[in-house]
The first five atom37 places (N, CA, C, CB, O) and aatype in JSON, in Angstrom:
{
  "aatype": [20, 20, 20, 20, 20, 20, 20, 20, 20, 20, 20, 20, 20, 20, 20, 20, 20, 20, 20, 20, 20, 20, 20, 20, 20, 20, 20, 20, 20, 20, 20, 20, 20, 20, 20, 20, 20, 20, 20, 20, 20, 20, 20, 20, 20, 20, 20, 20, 20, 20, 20, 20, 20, 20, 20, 20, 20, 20, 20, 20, 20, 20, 20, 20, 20, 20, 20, 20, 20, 20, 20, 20, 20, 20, 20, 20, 20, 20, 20, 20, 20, 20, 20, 20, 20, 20, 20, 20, 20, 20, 20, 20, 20, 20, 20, 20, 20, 20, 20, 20, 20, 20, 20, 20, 20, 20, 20, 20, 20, 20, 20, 20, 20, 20, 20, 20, 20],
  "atom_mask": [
    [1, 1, 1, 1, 1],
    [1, 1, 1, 1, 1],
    [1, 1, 1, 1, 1],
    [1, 1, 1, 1, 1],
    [1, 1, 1, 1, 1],
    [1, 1, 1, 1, 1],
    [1, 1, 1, 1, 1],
    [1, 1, 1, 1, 1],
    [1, 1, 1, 1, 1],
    [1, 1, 1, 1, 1],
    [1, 1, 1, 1, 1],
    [1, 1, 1, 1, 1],
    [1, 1, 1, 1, 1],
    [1, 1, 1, 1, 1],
    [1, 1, 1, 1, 1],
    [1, 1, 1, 1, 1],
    [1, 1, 1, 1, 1],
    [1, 1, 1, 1, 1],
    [1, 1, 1, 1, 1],
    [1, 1, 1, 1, 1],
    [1, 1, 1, 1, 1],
    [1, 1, 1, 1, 1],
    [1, 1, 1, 1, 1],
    [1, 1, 1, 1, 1],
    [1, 1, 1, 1, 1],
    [1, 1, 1, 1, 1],
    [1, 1, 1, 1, 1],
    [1, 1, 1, 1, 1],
    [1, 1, 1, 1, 1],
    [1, 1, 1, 1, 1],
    [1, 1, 1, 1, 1],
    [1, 1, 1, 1, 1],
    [1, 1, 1, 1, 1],
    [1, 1, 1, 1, 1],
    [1, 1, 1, 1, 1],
    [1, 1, 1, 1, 1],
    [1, 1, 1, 1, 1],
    [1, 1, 1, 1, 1],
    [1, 1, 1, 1, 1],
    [1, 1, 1, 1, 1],
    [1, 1, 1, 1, 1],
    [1, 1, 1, 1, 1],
    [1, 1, 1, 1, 1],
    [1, 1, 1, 1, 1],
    [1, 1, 1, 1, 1],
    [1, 1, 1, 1, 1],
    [1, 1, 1, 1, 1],
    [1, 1, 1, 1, 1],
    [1, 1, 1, 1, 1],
    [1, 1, 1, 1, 1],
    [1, 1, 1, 1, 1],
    [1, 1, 1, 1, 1],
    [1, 1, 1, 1, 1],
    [1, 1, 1, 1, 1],
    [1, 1, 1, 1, 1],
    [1, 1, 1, 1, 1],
    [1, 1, 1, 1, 1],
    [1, 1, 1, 1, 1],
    [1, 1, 1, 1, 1],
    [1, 1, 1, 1, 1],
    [1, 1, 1, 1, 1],
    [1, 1, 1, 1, 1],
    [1, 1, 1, 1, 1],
    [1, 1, 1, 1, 1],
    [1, 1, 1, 1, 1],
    [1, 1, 1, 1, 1],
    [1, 1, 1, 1, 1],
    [1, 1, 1, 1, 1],
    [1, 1, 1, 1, 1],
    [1, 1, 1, 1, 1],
    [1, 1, 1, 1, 1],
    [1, 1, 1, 1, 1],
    [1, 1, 1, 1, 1],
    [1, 1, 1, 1, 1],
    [1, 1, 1, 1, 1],
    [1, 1, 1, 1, 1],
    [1, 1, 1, 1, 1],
    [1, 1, 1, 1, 1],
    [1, 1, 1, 1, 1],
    [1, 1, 1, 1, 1],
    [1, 1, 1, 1, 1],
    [1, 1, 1, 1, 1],
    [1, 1, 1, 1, 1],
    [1, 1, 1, 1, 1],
    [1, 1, 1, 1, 1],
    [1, 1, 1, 1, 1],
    [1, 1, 1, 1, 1],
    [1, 1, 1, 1, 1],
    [1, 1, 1, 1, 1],
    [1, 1, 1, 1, 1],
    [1, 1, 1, 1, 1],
    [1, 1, 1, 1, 1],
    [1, 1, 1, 1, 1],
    [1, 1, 1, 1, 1],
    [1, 1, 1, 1, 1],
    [1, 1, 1, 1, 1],
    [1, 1, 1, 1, 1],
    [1, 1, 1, 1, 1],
    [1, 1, 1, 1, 1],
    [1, 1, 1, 1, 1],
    [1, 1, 1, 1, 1],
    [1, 1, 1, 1, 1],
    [1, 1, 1, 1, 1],
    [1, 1, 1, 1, 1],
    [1, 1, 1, 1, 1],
    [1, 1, 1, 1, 1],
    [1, 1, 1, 1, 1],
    [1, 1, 1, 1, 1],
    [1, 1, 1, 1, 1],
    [1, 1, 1, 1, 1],
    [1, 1, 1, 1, 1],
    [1, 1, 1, 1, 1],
    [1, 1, 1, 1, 1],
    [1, 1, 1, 1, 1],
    [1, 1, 1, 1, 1],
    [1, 1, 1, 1, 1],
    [1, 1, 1, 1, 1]
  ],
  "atom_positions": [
    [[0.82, -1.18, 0.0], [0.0, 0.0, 0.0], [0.87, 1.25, 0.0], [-0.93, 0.0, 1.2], [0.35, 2.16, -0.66]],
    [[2.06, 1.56, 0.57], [2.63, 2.12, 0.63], [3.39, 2.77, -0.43], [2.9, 1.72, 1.27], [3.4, 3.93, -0.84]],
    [[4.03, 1.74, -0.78], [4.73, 1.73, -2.52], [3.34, 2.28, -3.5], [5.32, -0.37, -3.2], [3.47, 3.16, -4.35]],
    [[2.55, 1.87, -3.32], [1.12, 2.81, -4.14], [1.33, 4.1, -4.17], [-0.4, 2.76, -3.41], [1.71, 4.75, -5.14]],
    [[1.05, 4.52, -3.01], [1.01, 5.98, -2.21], [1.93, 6.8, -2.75], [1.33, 5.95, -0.65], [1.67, 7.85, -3.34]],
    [[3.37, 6.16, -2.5], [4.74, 6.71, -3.0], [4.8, 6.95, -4.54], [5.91, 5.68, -2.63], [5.38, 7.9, -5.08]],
    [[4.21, 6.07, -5.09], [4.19, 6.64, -6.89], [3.34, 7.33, -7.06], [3.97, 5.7, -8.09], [3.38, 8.22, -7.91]],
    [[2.14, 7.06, -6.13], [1.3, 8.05, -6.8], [1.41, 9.56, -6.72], [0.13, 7.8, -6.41], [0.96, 10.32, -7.58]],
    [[2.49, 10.18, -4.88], [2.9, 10.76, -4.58], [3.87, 11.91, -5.85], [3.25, 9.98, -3.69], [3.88, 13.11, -6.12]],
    [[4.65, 10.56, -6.34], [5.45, 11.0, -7.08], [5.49, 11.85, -8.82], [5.98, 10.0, -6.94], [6.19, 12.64, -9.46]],
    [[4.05, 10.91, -8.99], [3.44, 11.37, -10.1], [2.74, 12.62, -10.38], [2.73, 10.6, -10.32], [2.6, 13.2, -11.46]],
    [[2.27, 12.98, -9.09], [1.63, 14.26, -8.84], [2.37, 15.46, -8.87], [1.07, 14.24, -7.68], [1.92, 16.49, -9.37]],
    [[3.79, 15.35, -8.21], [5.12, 15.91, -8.28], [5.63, 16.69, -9.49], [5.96, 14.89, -8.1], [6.05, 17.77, -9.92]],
    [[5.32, 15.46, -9.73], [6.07, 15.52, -11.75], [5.16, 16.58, -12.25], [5.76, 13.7, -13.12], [5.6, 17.62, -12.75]],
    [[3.18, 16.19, -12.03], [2.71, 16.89, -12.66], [2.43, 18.65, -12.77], [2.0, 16.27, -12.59], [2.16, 19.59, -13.52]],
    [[2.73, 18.18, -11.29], [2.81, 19.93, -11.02], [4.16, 20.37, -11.04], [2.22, 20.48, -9.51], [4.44, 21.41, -10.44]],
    [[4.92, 19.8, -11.57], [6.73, 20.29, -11.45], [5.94, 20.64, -13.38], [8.76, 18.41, -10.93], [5.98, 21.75, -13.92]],
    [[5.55, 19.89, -13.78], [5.69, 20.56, -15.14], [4.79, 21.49, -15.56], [5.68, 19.69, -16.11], [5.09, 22.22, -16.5]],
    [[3.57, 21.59, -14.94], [2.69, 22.71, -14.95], [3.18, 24.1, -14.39], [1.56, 22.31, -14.23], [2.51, 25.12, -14.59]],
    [[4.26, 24.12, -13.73], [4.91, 25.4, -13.57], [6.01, 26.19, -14.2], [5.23, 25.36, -12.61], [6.62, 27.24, -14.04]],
    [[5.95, 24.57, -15.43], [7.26, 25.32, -16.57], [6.75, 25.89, -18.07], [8.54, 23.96, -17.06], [6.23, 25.15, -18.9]],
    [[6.97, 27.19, -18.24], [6.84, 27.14, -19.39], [7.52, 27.46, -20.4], [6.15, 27.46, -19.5], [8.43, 28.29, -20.4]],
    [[6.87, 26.42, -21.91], [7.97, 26.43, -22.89], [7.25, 26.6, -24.02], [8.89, 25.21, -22.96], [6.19, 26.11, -24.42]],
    [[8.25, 27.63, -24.6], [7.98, 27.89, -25.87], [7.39, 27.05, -26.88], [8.92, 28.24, -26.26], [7.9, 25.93, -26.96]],
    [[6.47, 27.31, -27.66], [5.3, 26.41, -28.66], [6.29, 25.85, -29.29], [4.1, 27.22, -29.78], [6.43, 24.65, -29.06]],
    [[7.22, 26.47, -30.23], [7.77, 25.66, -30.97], [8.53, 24.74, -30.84], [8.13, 26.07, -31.51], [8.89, 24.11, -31.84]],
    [[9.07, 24.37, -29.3], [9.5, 23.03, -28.47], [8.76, 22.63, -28.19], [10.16, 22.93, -27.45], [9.04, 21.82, -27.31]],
    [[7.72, 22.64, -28.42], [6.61, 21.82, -26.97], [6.76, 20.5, -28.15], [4.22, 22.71, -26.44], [7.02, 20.39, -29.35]],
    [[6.38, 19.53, -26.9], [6.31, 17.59, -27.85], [4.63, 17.71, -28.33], [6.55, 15.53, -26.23], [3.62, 18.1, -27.76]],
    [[4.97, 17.11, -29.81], [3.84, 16.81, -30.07], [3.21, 15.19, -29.87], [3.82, 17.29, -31.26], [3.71, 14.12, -30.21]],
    [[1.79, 15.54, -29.13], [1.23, 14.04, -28.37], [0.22, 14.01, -29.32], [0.61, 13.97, -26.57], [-0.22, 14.97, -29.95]],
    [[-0.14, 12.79, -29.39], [-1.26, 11.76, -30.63], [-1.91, 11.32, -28.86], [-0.18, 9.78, -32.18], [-1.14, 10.98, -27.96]],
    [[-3.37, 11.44, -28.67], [-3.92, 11.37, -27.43], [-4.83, 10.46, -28.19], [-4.44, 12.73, -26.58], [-5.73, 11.02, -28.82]],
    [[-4.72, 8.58, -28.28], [-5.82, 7.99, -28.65], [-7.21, 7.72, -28.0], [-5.41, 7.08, -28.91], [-7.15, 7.66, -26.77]],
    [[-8.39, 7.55, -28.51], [-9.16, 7.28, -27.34], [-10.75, 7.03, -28.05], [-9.01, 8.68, -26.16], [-10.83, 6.75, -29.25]],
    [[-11.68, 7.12, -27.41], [-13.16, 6.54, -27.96], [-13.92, 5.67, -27.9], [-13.28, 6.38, -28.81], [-15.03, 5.58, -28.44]],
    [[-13.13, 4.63, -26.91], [-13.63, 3.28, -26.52], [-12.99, 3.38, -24.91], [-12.98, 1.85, -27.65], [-12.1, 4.13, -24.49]],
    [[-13.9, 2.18, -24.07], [-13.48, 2.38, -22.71], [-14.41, 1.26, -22.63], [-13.63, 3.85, -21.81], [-15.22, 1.17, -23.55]],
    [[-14.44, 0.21, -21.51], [-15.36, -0.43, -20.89], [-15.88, 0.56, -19.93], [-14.89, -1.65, -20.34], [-15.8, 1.78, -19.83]],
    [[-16.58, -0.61, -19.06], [-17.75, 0.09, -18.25], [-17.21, 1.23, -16.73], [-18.79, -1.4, -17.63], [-17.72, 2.16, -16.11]],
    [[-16.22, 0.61, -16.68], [-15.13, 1.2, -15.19], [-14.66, 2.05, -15.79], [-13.82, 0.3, -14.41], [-14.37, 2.98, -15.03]],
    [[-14.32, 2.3, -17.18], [-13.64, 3.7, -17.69], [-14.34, 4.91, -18.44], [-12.63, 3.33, -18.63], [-14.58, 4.69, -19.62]],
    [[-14.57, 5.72, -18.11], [-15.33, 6.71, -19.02], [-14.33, 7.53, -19.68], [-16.35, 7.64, -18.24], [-13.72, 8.43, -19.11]],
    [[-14.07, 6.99, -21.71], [-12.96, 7.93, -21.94], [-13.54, 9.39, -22.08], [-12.15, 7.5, -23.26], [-12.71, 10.29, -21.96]],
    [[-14.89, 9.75, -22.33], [-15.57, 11.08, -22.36], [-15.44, 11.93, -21.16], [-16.99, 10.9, -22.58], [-15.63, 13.13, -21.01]],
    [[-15.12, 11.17, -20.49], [-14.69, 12.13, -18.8], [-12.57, 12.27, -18.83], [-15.43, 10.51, -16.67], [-11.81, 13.24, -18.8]],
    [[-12.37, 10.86, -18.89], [-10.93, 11.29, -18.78], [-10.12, 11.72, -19.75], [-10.28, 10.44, -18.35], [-9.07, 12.11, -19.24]],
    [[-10.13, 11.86, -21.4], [-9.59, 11.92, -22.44], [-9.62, 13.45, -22.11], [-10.2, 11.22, -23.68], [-8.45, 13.8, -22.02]],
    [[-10.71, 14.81, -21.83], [-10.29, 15.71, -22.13], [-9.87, 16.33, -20.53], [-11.23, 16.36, -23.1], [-9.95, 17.55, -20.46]],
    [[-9.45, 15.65, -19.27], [-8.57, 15.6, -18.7], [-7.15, 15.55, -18.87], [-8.86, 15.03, -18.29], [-6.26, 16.37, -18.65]],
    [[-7.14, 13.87, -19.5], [-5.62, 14.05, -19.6], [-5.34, 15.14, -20.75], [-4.85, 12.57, -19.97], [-4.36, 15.87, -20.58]],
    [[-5.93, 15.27, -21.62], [-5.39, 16.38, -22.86], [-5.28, 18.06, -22.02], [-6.91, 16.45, -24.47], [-4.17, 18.59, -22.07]],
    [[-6.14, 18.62, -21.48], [-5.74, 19.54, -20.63], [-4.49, 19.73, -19.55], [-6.67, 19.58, -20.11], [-3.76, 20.72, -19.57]],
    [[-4.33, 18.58, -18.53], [-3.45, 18.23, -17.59], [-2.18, 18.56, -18.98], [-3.74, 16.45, -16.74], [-1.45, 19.54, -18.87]],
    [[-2.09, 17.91, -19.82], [-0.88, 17.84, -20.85], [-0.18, 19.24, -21.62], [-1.44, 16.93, -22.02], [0.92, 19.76, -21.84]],
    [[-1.76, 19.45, -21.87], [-1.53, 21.02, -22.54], [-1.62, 22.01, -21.11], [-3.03, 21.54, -23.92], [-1.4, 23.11, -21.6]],
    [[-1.77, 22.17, -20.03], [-1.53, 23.17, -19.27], [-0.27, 23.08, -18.82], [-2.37, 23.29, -18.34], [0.03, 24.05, -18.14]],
    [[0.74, 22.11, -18.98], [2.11, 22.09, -18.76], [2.62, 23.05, -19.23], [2.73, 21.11, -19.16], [3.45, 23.7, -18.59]],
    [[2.22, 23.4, -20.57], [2.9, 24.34, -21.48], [3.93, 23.27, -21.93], [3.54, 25.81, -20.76], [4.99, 23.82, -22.25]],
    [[3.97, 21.87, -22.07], [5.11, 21.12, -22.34], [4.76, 20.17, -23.83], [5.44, 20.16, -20.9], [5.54, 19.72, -24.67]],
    [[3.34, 20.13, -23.73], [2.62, 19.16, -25.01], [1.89, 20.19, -26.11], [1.22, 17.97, -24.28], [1.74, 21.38, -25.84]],
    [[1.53, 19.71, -27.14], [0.88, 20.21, -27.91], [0.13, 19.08, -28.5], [1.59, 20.99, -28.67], [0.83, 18.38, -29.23]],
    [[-1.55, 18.58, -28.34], [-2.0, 17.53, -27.89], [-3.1, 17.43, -29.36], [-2.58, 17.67, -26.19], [-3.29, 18.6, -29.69]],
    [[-3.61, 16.82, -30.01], [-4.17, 15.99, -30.71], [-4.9, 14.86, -30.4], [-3.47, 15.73, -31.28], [-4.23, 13.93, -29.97]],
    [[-5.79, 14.73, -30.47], [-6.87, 13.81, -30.2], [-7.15, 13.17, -31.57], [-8.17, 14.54, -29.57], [-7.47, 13.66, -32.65]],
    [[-6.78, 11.2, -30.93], [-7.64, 10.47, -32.67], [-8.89, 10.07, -32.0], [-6.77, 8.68, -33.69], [-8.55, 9.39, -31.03]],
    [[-10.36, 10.18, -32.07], [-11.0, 9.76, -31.8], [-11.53, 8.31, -32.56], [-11.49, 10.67, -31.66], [-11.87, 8.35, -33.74]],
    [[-11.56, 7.01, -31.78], [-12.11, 5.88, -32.4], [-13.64, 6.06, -32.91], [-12.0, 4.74, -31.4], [-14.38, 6.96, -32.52]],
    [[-14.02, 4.97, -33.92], [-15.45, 4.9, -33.74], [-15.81, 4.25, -32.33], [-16.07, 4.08, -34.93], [-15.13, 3.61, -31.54]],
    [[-17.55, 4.78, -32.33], [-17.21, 4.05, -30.55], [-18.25, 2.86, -31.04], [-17.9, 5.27, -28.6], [-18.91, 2.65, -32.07]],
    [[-18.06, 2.13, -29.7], [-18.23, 0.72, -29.48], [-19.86, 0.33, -30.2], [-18.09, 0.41, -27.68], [-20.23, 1.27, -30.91]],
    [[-20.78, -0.74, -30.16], [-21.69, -0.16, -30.22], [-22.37, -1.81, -31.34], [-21.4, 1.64, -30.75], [-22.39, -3.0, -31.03]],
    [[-22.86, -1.02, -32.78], [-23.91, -2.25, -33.4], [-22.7, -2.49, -34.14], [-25.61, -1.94, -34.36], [-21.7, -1.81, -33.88]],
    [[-22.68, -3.24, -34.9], [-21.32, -3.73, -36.21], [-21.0, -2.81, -37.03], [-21.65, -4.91, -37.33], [-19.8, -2.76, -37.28]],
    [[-21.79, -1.92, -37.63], [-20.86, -0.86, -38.7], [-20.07, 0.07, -37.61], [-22.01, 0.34, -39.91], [-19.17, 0.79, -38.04]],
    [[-20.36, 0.07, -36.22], [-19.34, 1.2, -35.27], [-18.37, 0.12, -35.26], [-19.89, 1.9, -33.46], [-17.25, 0.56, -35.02]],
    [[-18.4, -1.07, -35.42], [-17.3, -1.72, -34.81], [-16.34, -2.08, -35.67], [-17.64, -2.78, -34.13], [-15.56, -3.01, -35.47]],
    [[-16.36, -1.14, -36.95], [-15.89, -0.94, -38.31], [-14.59, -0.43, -38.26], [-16.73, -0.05, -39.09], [-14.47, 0.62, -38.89]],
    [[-13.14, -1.02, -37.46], [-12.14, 0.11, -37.45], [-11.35, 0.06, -37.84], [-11.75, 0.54, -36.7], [-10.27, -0.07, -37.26]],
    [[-11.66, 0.2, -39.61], [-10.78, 0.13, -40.97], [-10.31, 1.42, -41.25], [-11.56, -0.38, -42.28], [-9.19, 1.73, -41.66]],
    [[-11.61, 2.41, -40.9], [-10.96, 3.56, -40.85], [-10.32, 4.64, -40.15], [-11.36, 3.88, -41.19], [-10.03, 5.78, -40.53]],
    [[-10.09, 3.8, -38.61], [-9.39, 4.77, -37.99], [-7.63, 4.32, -38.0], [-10.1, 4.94, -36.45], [-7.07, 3.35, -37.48]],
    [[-7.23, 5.14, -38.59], [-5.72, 4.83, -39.26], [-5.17, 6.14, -39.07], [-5.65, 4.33, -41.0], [-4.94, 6.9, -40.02]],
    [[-4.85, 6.55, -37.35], [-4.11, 7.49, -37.2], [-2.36, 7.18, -37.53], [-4.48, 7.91, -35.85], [-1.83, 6.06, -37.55]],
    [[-1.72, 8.43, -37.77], [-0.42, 8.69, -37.9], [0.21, 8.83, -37.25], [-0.14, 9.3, -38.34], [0.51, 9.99, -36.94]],
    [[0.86, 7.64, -36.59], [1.61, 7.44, -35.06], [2.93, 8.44, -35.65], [2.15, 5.35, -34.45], [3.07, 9.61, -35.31]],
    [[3.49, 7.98, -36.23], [5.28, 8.76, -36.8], [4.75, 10.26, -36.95], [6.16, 8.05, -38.84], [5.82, 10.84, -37.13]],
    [[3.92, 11.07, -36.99], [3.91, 12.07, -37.18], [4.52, 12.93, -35.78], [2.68, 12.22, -37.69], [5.28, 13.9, -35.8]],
    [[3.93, 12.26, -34.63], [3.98, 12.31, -33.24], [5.64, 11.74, -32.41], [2.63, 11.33, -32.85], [6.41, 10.8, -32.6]],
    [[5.59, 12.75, -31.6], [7.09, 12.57, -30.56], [6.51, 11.59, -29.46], [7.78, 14.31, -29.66], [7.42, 10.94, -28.94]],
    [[5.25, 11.31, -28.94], [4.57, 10.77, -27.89], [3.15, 10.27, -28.33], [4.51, 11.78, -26.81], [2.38, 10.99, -28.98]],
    [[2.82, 8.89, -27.9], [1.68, 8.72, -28.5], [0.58, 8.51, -26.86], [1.87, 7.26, -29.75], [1.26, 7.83, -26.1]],
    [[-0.55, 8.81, -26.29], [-0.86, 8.03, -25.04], [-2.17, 7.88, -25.52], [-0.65, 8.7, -23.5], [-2.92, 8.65, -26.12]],
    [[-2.32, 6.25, -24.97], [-3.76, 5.52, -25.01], [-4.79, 6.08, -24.15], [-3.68, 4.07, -24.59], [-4.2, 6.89, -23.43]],
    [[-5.65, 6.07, -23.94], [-6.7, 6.11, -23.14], [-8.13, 5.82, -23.64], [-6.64, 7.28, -22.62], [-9.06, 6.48, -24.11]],
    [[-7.86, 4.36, -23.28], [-8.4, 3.35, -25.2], [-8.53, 2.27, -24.27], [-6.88, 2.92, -27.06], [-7.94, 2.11, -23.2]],
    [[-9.28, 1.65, -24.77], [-9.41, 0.31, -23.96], [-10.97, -0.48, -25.04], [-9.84, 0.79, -21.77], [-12.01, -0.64, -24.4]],
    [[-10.96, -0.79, -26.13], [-11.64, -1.0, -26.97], [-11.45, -1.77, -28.22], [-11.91, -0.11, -27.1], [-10.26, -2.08, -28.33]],
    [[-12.12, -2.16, -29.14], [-11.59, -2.75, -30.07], [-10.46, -3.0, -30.3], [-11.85, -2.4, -30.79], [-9.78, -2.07, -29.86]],
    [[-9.86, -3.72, -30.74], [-8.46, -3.79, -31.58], [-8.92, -2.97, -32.94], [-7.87, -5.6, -31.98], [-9.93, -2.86, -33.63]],
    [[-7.18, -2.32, -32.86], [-7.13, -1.74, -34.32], [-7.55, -2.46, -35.46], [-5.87, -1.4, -34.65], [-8.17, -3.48, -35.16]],
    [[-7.37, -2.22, -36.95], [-6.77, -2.65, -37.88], [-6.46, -3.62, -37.6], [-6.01, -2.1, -38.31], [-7.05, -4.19, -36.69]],
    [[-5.09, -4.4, -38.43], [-4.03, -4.77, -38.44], [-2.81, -3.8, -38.84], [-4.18, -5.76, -39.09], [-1.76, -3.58, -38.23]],
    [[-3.23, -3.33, -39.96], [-1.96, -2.15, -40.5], [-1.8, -0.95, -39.77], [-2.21, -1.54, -41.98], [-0.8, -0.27, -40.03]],
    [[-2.61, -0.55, -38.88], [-2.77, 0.74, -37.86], [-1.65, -0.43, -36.54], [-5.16, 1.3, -37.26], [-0.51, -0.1, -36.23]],
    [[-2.28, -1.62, -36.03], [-1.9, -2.04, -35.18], [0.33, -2.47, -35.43], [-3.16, -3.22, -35.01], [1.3, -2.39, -34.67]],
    [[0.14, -2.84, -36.76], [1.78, -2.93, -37.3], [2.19, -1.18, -37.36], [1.93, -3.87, -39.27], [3.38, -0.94, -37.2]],
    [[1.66, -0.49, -37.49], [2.2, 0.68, -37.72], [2.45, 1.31, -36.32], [1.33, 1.48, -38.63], [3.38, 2.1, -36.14]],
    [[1.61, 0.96, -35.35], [2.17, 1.33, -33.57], [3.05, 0.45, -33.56], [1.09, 1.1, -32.09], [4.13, 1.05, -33.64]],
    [[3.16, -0.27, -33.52], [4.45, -1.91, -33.37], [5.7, -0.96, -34.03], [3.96, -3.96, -34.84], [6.62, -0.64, -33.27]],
    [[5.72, -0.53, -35.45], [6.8, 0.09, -35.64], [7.37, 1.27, -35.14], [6.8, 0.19, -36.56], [8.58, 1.45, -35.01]],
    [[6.35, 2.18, -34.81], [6.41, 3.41, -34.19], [6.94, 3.43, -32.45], [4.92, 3.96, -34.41], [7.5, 4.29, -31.78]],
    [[6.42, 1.96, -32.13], [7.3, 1.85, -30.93], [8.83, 1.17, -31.03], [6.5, 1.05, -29.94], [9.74, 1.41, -30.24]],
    [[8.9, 0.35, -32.05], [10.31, -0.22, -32.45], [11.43, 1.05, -32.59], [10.17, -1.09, -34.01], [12.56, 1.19, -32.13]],
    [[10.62, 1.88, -33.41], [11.58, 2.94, -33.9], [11.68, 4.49, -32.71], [10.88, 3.41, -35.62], [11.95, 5.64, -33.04]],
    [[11.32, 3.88, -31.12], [11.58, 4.78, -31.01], [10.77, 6.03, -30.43], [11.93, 4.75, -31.87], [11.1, 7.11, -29.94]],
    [[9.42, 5.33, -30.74], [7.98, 6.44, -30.62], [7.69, 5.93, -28.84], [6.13, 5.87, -32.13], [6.76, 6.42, -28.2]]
  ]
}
């Protein structure tokens, strides 16, 4: 329980150590913020434009949202066409918990983390 406490401690740290820095736009990292699906314990409509705020009030991100189709009858569960551009991005963060990609979206994160992303 303790060791919990202590990261979570620590994380909070971080977040407000970076919300008090600010940096010029044309450094800031650009983040790919995936999201649109969630089971029942996660609401990404509540936390997606959390974490994208928390990110962009750093003054450290410059944040992008791919929204999935969401969950739902069979043509939503259609996700041929969500084929975001991981390599465009310095940082990619999930907040996804839904369908599987593609395959070629799903090889194209596989590379984007091989190479680095």
């Amino acid at each position: 329980m303790m060791r919990n406490s202590g990261a979570a401690v620590l994380f909070l740290m971080a977040i407000a150590l970076a919300a008090t820095s600010v940096v010029p736009a044309q450094s800031r990292i650009n983040v790919l913020l995936v999201t649109g699906q969630s089971n029942r314990y996660h609401n990404w409509e509540v936390s997606s434009p959390i974490v994208k705020r928390l990110l962009e009030d750093s003054g450290r991100f410059a944040v992008t949202v791919a929204t999935t189709p969401p969950k739902g009858t069979a043509p939503n569960q259609d996700m041929t066409n969500f084929a975001p551009k991981f390599a465009d991005y310095q940082a990619v963060v999930l907040d996804y918990e839904g369908f599987e990609f593609a395959p070629p979206v799903k090889q194209a994160f596989v590379d984007y983390v091989k190479n680095g992303g």
